[in-house]
C-alpha positions in Angstrom: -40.3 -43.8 -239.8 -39.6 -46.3 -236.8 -41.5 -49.6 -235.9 -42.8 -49.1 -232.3 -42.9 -52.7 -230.3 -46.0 -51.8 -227.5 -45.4 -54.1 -224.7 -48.1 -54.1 -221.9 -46.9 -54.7 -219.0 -46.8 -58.6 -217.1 -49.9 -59.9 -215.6 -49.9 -57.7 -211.7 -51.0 -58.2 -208.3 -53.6 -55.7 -208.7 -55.0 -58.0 -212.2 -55.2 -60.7 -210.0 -56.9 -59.4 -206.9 -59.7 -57.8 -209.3 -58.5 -53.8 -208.3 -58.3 -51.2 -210.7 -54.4 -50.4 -209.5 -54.5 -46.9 -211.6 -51.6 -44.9 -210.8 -51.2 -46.6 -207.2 -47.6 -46.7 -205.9 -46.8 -50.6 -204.8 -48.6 -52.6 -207.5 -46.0 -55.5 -208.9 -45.7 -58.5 -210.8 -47.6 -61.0 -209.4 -45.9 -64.6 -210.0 -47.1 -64.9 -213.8 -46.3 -61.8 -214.1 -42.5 -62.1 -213.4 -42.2 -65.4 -215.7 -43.4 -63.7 -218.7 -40.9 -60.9 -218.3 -38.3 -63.0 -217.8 -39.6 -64.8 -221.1 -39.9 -61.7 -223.0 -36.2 -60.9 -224.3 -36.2 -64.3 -226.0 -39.8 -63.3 -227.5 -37.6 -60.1 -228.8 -34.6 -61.7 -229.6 -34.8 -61.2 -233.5 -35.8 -57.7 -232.8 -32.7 -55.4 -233.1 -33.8 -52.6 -230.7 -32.5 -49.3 -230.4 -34.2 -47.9 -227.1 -36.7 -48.8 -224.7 -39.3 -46.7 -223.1 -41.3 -47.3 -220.2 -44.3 -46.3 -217.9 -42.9 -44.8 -214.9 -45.2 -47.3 -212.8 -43.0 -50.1 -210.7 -45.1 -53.2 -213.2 -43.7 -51.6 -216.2 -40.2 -51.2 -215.1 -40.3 -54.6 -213.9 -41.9 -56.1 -217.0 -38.7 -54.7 -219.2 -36.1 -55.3 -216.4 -35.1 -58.9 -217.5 -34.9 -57.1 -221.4 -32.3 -54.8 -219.8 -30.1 -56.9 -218.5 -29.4 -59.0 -221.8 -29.1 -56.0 -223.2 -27.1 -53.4 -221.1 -25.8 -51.2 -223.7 -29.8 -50.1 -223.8 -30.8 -47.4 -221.6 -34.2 -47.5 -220.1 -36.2 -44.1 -220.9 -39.5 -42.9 -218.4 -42.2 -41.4 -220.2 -44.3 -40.0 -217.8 -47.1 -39.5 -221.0 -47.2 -43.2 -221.2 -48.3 -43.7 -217.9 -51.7 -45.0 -217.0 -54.6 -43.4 -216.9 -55.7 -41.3 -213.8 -58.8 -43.3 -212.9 -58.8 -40.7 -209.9 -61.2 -41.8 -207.1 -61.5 -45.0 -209.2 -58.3 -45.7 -208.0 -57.5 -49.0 -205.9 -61.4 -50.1 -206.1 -62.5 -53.2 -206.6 -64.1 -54.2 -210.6 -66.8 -56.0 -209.0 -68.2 -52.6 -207.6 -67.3 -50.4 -210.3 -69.4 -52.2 -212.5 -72.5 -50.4 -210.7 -71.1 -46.9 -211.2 -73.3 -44.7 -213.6 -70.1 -44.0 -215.4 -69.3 -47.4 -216.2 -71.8 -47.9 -218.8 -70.3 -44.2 -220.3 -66.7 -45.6 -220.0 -68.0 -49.0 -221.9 -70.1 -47.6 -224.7 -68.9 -43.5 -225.4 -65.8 -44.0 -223.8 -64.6 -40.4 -225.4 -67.1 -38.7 -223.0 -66.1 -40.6 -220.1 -64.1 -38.4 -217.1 -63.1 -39.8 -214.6 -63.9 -38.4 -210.9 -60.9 -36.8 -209.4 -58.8 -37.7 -212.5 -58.3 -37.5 -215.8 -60.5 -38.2 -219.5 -59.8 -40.8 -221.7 -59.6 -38.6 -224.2 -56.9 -36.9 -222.4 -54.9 -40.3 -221.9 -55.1 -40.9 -225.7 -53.9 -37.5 -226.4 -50.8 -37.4 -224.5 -49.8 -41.2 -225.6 -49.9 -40.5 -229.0 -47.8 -37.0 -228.7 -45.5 -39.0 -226.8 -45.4 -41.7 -229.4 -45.3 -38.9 -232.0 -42.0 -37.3 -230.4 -40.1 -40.8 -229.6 -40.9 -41.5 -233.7 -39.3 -38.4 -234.3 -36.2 -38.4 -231.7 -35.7 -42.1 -232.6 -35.2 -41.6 -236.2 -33.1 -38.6 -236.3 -31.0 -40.7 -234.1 -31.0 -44.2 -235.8 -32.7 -43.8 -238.9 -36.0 -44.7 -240.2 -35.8 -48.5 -240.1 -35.4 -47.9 -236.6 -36.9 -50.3 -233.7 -37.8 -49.6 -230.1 -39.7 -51.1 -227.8 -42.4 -49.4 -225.1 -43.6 -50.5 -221.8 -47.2 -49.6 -221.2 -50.6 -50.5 -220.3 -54.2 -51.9 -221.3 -55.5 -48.5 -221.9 -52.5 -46.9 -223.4 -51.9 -49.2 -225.9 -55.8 -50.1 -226.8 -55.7 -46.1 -227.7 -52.4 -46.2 -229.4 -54.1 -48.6 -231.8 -56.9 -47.1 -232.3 -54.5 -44.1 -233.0 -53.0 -45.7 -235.6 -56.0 -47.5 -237.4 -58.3 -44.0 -237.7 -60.7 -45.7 -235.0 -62.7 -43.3 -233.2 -62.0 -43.6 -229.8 -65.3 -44.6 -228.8 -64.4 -48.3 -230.6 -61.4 -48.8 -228.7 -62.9 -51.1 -226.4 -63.7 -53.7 -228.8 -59.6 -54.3 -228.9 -58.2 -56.6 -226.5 -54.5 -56.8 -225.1 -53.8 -59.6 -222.7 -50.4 -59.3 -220.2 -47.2 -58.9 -221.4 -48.8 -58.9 -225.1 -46.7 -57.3 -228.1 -48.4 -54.9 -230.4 -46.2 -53.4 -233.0 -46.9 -50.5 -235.2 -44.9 -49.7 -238.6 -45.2 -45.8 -239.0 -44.4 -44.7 -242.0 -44.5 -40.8 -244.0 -48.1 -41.2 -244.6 -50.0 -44.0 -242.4 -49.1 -46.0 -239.9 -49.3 -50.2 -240.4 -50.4 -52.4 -237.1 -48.4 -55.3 -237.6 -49.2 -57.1 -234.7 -51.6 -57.0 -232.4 -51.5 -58.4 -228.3 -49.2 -61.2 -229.5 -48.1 -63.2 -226.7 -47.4 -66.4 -228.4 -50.2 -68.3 -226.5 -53.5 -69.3 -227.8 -54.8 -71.0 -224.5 -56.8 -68.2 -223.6 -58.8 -68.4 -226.6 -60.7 -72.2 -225.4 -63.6 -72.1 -223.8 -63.8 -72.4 -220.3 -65.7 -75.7 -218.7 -67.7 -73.1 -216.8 -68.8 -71.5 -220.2 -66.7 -68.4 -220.1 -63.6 -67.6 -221.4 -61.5 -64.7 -222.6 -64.3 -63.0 -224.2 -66.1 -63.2 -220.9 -63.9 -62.3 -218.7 -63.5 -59.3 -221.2 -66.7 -58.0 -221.1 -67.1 -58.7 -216.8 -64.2 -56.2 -216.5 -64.4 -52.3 -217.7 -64.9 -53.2 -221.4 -61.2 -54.5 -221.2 -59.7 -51.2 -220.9 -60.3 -49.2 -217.1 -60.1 -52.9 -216.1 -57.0 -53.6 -218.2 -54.8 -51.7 -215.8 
């Protein structure tokens, strides 16, 4: 069966400004953001890739636009399954004042209970991913074979669950896996397991030193919704 390449989309204004963007029209790559799509087809250059799929969300699109263009015999699929999660009346809010909400603690710790008000469950967004996943294995191989490679645009939440997907993690784990901007995950699925053969790769190991005010990546993990509502 195919290798899926998970790329989650560039660093976006919303990241930024602290707002969980959800599924709000007008959120693009913030300056970052646009340099590390526009370094991401020479991250991909060894990777001989079949189709790309994307998010239908305009920070997706854009993160795989500069792919595209050195490679215009690929069309760009939407998968509207892939999309992010409906954070519902979450939506556009800032982190900072999330962080009080009763639900936050459910989202952080039993994440598989957690509903969102107005919107959708996780369990829900996990669901649909991984049929969608399921479907593109399917439709890629029949079409290019089973050493196939192709390459989708998503985000924090998305992928965290893909993985999880793929490693038998409950969902209520999936917070404890981190994916950075513009990070490439790839899974090998195969007749009777999927492999995770990378995981949020983005070539950089800056964010891993401390900071001088004593945080880091792990902190600014945990201040945001256990890296995943906040991961949008």
């Amino acid at each position: 069966m195919p290798t899926l390449i998970l790329v989650r989309h560039g660093r976006s204004t919303a990241n930024t400004a602290g707002v969980l963007a959800g599924r709000a029209p007008g959120v693009a790559l913030d300056e970052r953001g646009a340099a590390q799509a526009v370094a991401l087809p020479a991250r991909l250059s060894q990777v001989p890739l079949t189709a790309v799929v994307s998010s239908p969300l305009q920070r997706c699109r854009e993160t795989v636009a500069p792919l595209l263009e050195v490679r215009p015999w690929l069309t760009l699929h939407v998968e509207d399954r892939i999309s992010e999660c409906d954070y519902g009346d979450w939506s556009g809010r800032k982190l900072a004042e999330l962080a009080d909400e009763p639900l936050m603690e459910v989202v952080q710790q039993h994440p598989s209970a957690a509903a969102f008000p107005g919107g959708e469950s996780m369990r829900a967004m996990q669901a649909r991913a991984v049929d969608a996943v399921r479907e593109w294995n399917a439709r890629t191989e029949e079409a290019h074979g089973p050493e196939a490679v192709y390459a989708m645009c998503s985000h924090g939440d998305i992928i965290k669950a893909l993985v999880a997907d793929a490693l038998g993690m409950h969902l209520d784990l999936f917070q404890r896996i981190s994916v950075e901007p513009c990070s490439v995950t790839a899974i090998r699925y195969t007749r009777l397991r999927p492999y995770l053969v990378r995981l949020g790769d983005t070539g950089d190991f800056g964010s891993l030193a401390p900071r001088e005010d004593g945080g880091g990546a792990a902190a600014d993990r945990d201040a945001a919704v256990g890296g995943g509502a906040g991961a949008a």
